[in-house]
Structures are given as C-alpha cells and as structure tokens.
KOLBATI-343179 format. One line per 8 residues: number of its first residue (from 1); their letters; for each residue x, y, z of N, C-alpha, C, O. Coordinates in steps of 0.1 Angstrom, whole numbers, plus 2048, in hexadecimal, padded with zeros to 3 digits. Example, Ala and Ser with C-alpha at 12.3 -4.5 7.8 and 13.67 -1.06 7.14 Angstrom:
2
1> as> 884:7C7:84E:87B:7D3:84E:884:7DF:84E:88E:7DF:855 | 880:7EA:847:889:7F5:847:881:800:84F:886:80B:850
END
This chain:
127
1> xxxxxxxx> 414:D81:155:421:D87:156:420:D93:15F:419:D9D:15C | 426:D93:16C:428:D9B:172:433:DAA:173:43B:DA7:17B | 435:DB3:171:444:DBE:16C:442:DC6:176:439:DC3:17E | 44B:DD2:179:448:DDC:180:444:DE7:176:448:DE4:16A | 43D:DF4:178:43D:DFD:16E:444:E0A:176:443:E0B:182 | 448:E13:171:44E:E1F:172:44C:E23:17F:455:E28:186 | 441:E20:183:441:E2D:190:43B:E23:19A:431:E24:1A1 | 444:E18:199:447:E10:1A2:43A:E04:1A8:43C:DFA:1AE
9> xxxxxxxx> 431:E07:1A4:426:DFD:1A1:428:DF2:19D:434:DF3:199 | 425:DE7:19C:427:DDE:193:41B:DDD:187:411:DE4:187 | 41D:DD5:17D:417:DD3:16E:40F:DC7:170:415:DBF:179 | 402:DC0:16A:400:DB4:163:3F9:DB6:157:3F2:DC0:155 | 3FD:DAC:14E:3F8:DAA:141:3F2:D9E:144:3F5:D94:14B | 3E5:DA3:139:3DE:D97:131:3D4:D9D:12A:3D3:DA9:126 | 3C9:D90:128:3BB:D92:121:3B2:D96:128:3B0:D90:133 | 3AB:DA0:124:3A0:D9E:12C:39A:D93:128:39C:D8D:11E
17> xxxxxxxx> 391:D90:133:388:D85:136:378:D89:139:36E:D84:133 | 378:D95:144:36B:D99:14B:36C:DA9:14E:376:DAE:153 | 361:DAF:14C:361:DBA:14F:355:DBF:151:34C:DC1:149 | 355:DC0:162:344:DC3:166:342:DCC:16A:34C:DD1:170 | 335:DD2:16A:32E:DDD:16C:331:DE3:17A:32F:DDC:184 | 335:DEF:17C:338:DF9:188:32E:DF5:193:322:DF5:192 | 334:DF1:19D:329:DED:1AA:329:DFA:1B4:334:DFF:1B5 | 322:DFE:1BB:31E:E0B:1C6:31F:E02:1D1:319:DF7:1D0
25> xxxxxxxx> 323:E04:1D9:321:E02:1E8:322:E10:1F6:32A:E19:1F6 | 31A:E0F:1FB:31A:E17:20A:312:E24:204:30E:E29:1F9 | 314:E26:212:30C:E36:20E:30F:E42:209:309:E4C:206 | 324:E3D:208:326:E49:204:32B:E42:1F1:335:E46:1EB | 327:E3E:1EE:327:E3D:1DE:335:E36:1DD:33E:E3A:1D5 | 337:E29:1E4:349:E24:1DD:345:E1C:1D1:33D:E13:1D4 | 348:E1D:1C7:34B:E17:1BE:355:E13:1BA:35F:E1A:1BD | 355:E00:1B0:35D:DF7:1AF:35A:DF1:1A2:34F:DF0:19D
33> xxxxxxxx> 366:DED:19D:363:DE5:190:36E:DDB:18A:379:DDE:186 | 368:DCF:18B:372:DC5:18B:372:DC6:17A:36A:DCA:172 | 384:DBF:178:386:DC1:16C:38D:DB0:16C:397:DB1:173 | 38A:DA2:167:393:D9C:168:39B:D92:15B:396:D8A:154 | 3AB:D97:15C:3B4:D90:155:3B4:D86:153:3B4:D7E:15D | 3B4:D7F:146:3BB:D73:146:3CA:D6F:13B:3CD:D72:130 | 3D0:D66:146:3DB:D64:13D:3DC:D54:13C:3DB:D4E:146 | 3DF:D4D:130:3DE:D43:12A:3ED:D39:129:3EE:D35:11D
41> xxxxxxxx> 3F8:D35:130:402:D32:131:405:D25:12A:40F:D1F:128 | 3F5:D22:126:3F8:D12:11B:3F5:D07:123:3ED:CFE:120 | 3FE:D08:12F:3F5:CFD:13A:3E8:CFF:143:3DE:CF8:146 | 3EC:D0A:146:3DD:D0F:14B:3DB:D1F:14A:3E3:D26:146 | 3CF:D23:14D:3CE:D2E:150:3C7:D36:15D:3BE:D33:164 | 3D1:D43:15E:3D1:D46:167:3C6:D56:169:3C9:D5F:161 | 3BD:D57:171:3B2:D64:172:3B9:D69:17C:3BE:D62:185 | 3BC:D7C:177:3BE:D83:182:3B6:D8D:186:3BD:D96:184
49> xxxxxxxx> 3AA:D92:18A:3A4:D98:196:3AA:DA1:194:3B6:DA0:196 | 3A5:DB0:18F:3AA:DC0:191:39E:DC8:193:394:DC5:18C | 39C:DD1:19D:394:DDB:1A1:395:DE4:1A0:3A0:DE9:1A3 | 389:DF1:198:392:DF9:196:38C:E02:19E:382:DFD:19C | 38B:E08:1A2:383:E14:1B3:37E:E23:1B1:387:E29:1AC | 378:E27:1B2:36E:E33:1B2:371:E36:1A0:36D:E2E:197 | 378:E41:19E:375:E48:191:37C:E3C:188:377:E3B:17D | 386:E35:18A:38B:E2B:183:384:E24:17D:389:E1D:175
57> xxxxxxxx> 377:E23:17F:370:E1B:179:36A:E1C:16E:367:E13:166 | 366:E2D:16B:363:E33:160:36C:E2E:153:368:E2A:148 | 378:E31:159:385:E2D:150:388:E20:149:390:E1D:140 | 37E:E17:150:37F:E07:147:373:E06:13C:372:DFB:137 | 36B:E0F:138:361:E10:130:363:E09:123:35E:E00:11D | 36E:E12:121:378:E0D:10F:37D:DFE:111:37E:DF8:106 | 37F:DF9:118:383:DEB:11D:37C:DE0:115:36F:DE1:115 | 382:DD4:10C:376:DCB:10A:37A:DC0:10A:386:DBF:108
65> xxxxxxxx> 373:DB7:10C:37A:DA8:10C:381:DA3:103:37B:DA4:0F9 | 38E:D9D:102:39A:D9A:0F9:3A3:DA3:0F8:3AE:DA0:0F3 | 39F:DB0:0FC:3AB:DB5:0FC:3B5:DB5:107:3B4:DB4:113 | 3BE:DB5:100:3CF:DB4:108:3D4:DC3:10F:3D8:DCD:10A | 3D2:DBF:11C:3D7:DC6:124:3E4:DCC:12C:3EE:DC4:12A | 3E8:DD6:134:3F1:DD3:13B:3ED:DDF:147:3EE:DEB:145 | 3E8:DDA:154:3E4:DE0:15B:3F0:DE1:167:3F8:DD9:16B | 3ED:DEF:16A:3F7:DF2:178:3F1:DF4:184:3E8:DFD:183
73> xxxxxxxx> 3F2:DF0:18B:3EC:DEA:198:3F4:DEC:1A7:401:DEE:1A7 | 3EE:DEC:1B2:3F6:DEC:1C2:3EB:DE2:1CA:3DF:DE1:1C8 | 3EF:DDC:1D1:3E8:DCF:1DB:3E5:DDA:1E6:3EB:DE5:1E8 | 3DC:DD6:1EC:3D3:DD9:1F6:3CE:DCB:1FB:3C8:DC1:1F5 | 3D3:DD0:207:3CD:DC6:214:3C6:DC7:220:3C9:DD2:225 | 3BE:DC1:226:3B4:DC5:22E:3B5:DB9:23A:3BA:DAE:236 | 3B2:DBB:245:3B2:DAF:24E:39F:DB7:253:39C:DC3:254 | 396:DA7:256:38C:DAB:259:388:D9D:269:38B:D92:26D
81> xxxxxxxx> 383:DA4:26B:37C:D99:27C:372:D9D:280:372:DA8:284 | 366:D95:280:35B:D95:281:356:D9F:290:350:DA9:292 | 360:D91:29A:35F:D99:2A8:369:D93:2B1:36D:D88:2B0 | 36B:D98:2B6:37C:D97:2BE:37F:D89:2C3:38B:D86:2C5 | 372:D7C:2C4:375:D6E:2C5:377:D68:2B8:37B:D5C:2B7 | 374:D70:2AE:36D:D65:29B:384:D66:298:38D:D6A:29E | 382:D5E:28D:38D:D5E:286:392:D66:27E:389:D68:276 | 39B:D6C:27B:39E:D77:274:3A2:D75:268:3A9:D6B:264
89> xxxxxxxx> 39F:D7E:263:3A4:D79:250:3A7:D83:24B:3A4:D8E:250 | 3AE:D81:23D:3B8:D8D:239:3B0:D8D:227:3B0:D83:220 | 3AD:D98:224:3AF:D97:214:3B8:D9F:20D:3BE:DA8:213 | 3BA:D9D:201:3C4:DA1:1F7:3BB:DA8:1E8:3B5:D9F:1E2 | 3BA:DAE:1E5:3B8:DB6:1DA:3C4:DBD:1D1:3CF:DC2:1D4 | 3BE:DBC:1C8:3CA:DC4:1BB:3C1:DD0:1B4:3B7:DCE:1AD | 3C5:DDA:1B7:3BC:DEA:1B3:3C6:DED:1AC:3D2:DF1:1AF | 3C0:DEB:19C:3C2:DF2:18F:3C8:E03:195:3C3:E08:19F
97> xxxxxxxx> 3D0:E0A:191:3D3:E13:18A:3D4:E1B:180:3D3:E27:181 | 3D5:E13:175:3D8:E17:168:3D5:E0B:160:3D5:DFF:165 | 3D3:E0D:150:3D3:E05:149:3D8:E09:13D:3D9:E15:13A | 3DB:DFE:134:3E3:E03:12A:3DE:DF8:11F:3E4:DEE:120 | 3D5:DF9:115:3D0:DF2:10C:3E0:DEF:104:3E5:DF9:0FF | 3E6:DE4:103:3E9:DDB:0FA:3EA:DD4:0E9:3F3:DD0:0E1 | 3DA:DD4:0EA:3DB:DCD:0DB:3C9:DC7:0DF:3C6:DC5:0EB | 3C1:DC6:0D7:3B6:DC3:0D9:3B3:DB5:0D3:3BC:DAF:0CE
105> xxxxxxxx> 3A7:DB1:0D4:3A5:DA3:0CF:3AA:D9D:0C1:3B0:D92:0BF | 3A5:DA7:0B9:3A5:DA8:0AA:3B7:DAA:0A4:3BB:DAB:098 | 3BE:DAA:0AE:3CA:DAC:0A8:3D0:DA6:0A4:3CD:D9B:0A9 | 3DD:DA5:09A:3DD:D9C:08D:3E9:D98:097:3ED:D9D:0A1 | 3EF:D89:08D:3FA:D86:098:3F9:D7D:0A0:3F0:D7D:0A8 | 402:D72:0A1:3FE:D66:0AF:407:D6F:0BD:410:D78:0BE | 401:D6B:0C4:405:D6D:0D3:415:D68:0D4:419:D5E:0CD | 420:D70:0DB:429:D70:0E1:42B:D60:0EA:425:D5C:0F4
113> xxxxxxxx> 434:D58:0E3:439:D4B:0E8:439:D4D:0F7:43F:D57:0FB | 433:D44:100:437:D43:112:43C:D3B:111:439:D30:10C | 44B:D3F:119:451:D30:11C:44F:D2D:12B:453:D21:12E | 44A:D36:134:446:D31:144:445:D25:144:449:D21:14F | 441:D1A:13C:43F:D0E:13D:44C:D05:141:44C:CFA:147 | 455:D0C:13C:45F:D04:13B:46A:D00:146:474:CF9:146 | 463:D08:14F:467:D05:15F:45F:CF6:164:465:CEC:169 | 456:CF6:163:44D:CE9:162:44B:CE0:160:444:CDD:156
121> xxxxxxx> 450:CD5:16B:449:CC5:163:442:CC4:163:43A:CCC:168 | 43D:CB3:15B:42A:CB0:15C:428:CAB:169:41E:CA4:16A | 431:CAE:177:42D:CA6:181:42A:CB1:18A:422:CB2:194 | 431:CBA:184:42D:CC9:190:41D:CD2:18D:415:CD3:183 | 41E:CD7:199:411:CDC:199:41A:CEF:193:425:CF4:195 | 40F:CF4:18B:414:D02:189:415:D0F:18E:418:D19:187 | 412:D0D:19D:412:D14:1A5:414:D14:1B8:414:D1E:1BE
END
C-alpha cells in the first residue's frame, strides 16, 4: 500500500523481510543500508527495495524481521553512460526517510483483509 504522508512524501507499508548490514563506499565514507519490504496480497508477493543513506542507517538498528512497517520515502533517479557511444540507462531508488514501526512480528491479531485482489481476474497478470 502506497499513501502520501504529511509533508508531502509518500508512505509504504509492510513486513520487513531483509535488513543488511551498512555498506561504506568511496573515500569519503557514503554509507547505505538496504531495508527490504514485503507485502503479501494473497496472489503474490510483492519486495520493495528501501535505502537508507549516511546517518539513516544507524536509525534502522531497532528494525527486525516481521515487523510491520510504514516507511516514508522520495525516489531518486540517476541516468548513467559508460561513454558517449555505450547505451544509456536510467536507475530508480527509493531513499527511506523516516520509519514508523507499526506492530511487530509477535503481534496478536490476524492481518487486515486485502481486497486489491478483487480488481483481478485469474487471466490477468497483477501488474
């Protein structure tokens, strides 16, 4: 589930799934730390990829797998080319901002009914 939050960002929720260890790159110290979502829709499931960038990363420490999230986030995009004849390619990233623990693994309670499905036949693909 995708929302907007307050200050104009947008939101996603889910589970965590993965959360790895702060990586260093270059010489001047960037650090990165992938955090990734998952959300479970019944027909399939879908992994969302969040980054979280220099001091941000400290901040996912408390984070543990199963728990229910709701991260705020902004897209970053990059266009890169090898050398002025190669092909150009574009990537897309989602850099964490904020997080907002939810509800953790252990929490009592079934999960909130999805009806996304119900846009859906069994002939269509879900995305």
């Amino acid at each position: 589930m995708v929302a907007m939050a307050d200050q104009g960002n947008p939101t996603v929720s889910g589970v965590v799934h993965l959360v790895e260890d702060t990586k260093t790159y270059g010489q001047k110290g960037f650090r990165k730390r992938l955090v990734v979502l998952e959300q479970d829709t019944g027909r399939f499931t879908n992994f969302i990829p969040l980054e979280f960038i220099q001091d941000a990363c400290d901040t996912v420490d408390g984070l543990n797998v199963g728990d229910n999230v709701e991260v705020t986030y902004r897209l970053s995009g990059r266009r890169w080319q090898r050398d002025k004849n190669s092909e150009v390619k574009f990537f897309l990233s989602a850099e964490a901002t904020s997080f907002r623990v939810a509800g953790s693994a252990s929490s009592d309670g079934p999960p909130p009914p999805d009806d996304s499905e119900a846009a859906f036949s069994d002939d269509e693909v879900p995305f």
